[in-house]
ZADO-1210 file (C-alpha; in nm, 4 decimals, padded with zeros to 6 digits):
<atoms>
<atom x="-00.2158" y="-00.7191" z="01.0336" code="UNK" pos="1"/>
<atom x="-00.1388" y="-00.7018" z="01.4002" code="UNK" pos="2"/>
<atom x="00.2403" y="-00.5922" z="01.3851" code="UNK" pos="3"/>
<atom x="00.2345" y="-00.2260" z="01.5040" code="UNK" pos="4"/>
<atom x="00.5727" y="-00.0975" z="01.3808" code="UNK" pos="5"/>
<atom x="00.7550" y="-00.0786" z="01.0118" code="UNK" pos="6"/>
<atom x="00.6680" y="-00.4343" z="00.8324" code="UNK" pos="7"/>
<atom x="00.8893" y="-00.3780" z="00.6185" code="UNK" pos="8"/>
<atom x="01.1765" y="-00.3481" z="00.8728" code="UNK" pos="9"/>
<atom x="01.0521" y="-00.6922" z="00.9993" code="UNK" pos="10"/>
<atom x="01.1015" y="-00.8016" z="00.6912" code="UNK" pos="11"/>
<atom x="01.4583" y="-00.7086" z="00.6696" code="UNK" pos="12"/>
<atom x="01.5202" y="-00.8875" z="01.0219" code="UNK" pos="13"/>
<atom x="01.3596" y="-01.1773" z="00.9391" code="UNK" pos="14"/>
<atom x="01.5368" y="-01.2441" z="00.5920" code="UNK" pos="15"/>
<atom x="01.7791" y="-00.9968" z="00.5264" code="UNK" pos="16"/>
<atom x="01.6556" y="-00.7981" z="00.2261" code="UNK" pos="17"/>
<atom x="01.3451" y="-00.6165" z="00.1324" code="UNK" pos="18"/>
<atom x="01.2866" y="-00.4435" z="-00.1553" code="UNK" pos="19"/>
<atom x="01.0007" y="-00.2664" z="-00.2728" code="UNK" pos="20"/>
<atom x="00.8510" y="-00.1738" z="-00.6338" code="UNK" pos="21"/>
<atom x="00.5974" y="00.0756" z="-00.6750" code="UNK" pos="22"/>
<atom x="00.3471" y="-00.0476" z="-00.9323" code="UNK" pos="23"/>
<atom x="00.1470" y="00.2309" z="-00.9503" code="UNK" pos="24"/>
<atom x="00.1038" y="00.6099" z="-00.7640" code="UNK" pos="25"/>
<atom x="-00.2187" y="00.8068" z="-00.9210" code="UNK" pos="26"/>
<atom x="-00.5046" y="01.0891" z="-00.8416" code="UNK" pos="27"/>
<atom x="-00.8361" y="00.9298" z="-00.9326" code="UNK" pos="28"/>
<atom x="-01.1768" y="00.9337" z="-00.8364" code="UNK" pos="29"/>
<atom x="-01.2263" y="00.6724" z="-00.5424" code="UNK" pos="30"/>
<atom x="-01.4305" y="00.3513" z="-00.6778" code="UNK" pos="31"/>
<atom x="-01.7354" y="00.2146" z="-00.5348" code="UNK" pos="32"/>
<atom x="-01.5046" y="-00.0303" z="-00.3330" code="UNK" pos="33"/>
<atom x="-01.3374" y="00.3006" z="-00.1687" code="UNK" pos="34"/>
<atom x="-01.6236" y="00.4774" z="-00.0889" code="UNK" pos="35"/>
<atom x="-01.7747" y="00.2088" z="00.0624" code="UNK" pos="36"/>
<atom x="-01.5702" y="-00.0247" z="00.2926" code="UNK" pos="37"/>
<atom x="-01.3900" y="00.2867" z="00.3737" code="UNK" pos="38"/>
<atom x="-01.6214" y="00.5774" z="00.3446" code="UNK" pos="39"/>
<atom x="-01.4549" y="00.8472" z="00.1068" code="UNK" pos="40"/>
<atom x="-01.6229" y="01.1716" z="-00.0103" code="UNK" pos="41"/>
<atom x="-01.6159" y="01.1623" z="-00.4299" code="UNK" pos="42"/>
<atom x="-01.3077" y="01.3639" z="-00.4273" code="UNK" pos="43"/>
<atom x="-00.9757" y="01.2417" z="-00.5316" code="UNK" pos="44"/>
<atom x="-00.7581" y="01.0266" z="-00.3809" code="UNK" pos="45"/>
<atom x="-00.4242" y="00.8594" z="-00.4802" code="UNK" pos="46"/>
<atom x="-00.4143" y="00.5017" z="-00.5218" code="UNK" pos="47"/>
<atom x="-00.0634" y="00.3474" z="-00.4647" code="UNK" pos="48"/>
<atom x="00.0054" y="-00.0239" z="-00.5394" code="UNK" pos="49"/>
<atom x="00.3337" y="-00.1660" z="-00.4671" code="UNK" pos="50"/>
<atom x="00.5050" y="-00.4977" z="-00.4444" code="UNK" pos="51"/>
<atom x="00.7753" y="-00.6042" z="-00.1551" code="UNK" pos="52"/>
<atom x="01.0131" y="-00.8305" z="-00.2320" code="UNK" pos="53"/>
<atom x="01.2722" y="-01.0624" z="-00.0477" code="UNK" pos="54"/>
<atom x="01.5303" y="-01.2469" z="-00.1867" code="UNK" pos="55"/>
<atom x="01.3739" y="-01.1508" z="-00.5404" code="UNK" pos="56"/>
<atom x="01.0702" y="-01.3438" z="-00.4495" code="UNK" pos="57"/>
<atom x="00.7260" y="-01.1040" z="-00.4113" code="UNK" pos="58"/>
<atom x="00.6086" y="-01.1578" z="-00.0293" code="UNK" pos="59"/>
<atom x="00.3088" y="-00.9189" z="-00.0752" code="UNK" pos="60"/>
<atom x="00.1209" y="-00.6519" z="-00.2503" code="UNK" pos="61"/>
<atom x="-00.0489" y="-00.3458" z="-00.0596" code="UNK" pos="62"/>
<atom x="-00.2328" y="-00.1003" z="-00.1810" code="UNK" pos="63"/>
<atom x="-00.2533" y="00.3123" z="00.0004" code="UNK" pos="64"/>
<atom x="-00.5363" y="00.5109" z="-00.0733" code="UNK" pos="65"/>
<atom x="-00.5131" y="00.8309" z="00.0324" code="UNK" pos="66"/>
<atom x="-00.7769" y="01.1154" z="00.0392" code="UNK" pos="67"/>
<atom x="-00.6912" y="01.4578" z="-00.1062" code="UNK" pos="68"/>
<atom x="-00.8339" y="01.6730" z="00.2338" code="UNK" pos="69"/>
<atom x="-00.4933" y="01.5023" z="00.4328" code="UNK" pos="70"/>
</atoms>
């Protein structure tokens, strides 16, 4: 949470291989959860989930929700 360049580069350093699988990539409404914690308008937004791998083994999952208006 506090590393302020590419993770996924640091990733690569640190083990020599990082791979990443998007799960999902959609325009939807934002959920409650969205507009909420991160306060977006009802318009759409696309939801990305993904998994990074190293070594074949999943290190994390991360989730990019991005409002239509950028």
């Amino acid at each position: 949470l506090e590393h302020s360049s590419s993770i996924t580069e640091k990733l690569r350093a640190q083990s020599g291989d990082a791979e990443l699988l998007v799960l999902k990539q959609v325009w939807s409404q934002p959920g409650w959860w969205d507009k909420y914690t991160l306060d977006i308008a009802p318009a759409p937004v696309i939801h990305r989930d993904i998994l990074m791998f190293s070594q074949k083994e999943a290190c994390w999952f991360a989730r990019t929700i991005i409002p239509e208006y950028t």
